[in-house]
C-alpha positions in Angstrom: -36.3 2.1 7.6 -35.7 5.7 6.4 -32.8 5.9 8.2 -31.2 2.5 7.2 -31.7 3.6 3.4 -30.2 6.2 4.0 -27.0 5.0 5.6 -27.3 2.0 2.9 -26.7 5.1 0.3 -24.0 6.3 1.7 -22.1 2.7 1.9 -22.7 2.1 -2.0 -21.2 3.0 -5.2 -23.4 2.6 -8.2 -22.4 0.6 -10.9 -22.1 2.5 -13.4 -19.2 4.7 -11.7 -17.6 1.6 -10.9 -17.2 1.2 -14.6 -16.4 4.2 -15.4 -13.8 4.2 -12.5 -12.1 0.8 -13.6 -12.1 2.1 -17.6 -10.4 5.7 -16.5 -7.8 3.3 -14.9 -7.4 1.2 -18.2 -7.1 4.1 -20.0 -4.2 5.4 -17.8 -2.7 2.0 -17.8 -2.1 2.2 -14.2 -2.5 -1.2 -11.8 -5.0 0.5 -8.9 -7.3 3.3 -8.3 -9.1 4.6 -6.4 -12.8 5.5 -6.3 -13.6 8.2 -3.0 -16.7 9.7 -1.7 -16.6 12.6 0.6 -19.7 14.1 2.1 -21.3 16.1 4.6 -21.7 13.4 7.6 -25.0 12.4 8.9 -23.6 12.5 12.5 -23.8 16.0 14.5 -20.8 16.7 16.7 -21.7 20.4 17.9 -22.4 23.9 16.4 -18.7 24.6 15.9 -17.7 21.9 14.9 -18.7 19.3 11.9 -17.7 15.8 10.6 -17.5 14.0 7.2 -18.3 11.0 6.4 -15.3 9.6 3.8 -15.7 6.1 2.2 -13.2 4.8 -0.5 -12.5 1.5 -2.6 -9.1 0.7 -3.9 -9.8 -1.4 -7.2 -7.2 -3.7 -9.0 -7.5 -2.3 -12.8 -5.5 -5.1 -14.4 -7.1 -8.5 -14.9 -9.0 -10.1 -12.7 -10.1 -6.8 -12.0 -11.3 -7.0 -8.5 -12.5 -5.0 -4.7 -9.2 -4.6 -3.0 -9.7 -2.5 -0.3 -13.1 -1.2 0.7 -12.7 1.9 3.9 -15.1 3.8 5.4 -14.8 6.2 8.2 -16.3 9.6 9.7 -13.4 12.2 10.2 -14.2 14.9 12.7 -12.4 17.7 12.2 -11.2 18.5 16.2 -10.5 14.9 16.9 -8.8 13.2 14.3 -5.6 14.7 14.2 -3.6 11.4 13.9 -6.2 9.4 11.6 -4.7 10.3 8.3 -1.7 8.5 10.1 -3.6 5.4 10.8 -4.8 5.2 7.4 -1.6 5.8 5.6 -0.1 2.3 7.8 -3.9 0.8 6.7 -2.9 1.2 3.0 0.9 0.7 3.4 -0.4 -2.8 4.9 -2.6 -3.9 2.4 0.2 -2.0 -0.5 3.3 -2.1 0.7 6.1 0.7 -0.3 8.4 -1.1 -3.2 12.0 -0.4 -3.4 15.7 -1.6 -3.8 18.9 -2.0 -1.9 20.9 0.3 -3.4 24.5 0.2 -0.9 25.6 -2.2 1.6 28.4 -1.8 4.6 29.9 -3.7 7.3 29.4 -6.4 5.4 26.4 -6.0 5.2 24.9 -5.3 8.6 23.7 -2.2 7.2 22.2 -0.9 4.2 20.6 1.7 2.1 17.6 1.7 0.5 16.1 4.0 -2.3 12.8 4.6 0.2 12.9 8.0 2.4 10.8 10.3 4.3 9.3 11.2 1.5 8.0 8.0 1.0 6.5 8.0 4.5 8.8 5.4 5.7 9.4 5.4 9.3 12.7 5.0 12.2 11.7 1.4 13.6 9.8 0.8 10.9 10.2 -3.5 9.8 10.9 -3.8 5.7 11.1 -7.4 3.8 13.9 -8.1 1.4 12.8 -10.5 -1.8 15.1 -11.7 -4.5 13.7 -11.7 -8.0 13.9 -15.3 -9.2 13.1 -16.5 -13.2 10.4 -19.6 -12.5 9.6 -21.5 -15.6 6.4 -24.0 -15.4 4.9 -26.0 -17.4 1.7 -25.1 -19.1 -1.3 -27.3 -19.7 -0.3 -27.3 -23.3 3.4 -28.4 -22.9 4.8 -24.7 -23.3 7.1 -23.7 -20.8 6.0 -20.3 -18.7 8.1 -18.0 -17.4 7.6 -15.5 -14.9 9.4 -13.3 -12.3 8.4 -14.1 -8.6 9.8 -12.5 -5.5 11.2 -14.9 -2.8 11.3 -13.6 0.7 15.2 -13.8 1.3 15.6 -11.4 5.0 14.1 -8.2 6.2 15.8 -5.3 8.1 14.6 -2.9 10.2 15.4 0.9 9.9 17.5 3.0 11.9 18.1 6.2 10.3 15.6 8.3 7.4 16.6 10.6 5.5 14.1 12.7 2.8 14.8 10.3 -0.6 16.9 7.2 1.1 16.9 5.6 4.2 19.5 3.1 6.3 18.6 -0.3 7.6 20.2 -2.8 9.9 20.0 -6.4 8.8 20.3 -9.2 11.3 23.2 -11.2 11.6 20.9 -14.7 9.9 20.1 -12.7 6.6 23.3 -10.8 5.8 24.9 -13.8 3.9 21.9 -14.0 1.2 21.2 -10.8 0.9 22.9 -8.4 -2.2 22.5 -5.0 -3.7 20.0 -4.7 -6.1 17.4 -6.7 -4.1 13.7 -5.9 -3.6 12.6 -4.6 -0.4 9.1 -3.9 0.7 8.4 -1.2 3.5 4.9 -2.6 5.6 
């Protein structure tokens, strides 16, 4: 019982950091953040070596402010060389890397986007392209609503990254519909 309290402890945030969390994130008018707890590991691994046990929640700010993404995992320091990796393509995933189609050549068969190394974008790596379309609806008073949706118009796949751009070949059934200035979206 002792033990499950204690591991029950270490899963939870308490509420009133929750708040606090979501409120910072009001107050700098951002969309996410993050709330992180690092500590010392329950788990031994050896006398030189130590663990630590890393849990985080990704929070939507704006309303419905909402759980995104709840992690938790136990990074040991000699063995987990390549888990920062796997969690940065975990995140990328559930958040995916937002950016444009800024140059096009061979008509179009290949283009450039505004996403790079620096952006941890990857050779090989598989990116959608979206067009931002105007809807209007109707609203359950009569009023008309507008909004800016993305429609899902091709995808690419990239060949060659550089540190603040990157170049992407487009197959040959989504280079008619696709034109600079369109969204693309880096999973």
């Amino acid at each position: 019982l002792s033990a499950s309290l204690k591991q029950s402890k270490l899963r939870s945030f308490e509420d009133d950091l929750v708040k606090q969390t979501i409120e910072l994130g009001k107050w700098l008018r951002v969309r996410y953040i993050v709330l992180m707890r690092v500590q010392p590991s329950p788990e031994k691994v050896s006398s030189n070596d130590w663990s630590t046990y890393i849990r985080f929640r990704i929070y939507r700010v704006e309303d419905p402010v909402r759980s995104e993404m709840n992690h938790e995992f136990t990074f040991v320091f000699s063995e987990s060389n390549n888990l920062w990796e796997e969690l940065g393509g975990l995140v990328r995933g559930r958040f995916p890397l937002g950016g444009f189609i800024i140059e096009s050549r061979a008509n179009r068969a290949y283009v450039r986007i505004n996403l790079g190394r620096l952006n941890r974008v990857s050779v090989e790596q598989e990116c959608k392209i979206f067009r931002r379309v105007l809807k209007k609806k109707k609203g359950s008073n009569g009023n008309i609503i507008s909004s800016i949706e993305f429609d899902r118009i091709g995808q690419l796949t990239l060949f060659r990254v550089q540190e603040d751009f990157s170049w992407g070949k487009v197959p040959s059934n989504f280079r008619g519909t696709i034109l600079k200035g369109d969204a693309v979206r880096c999973y």
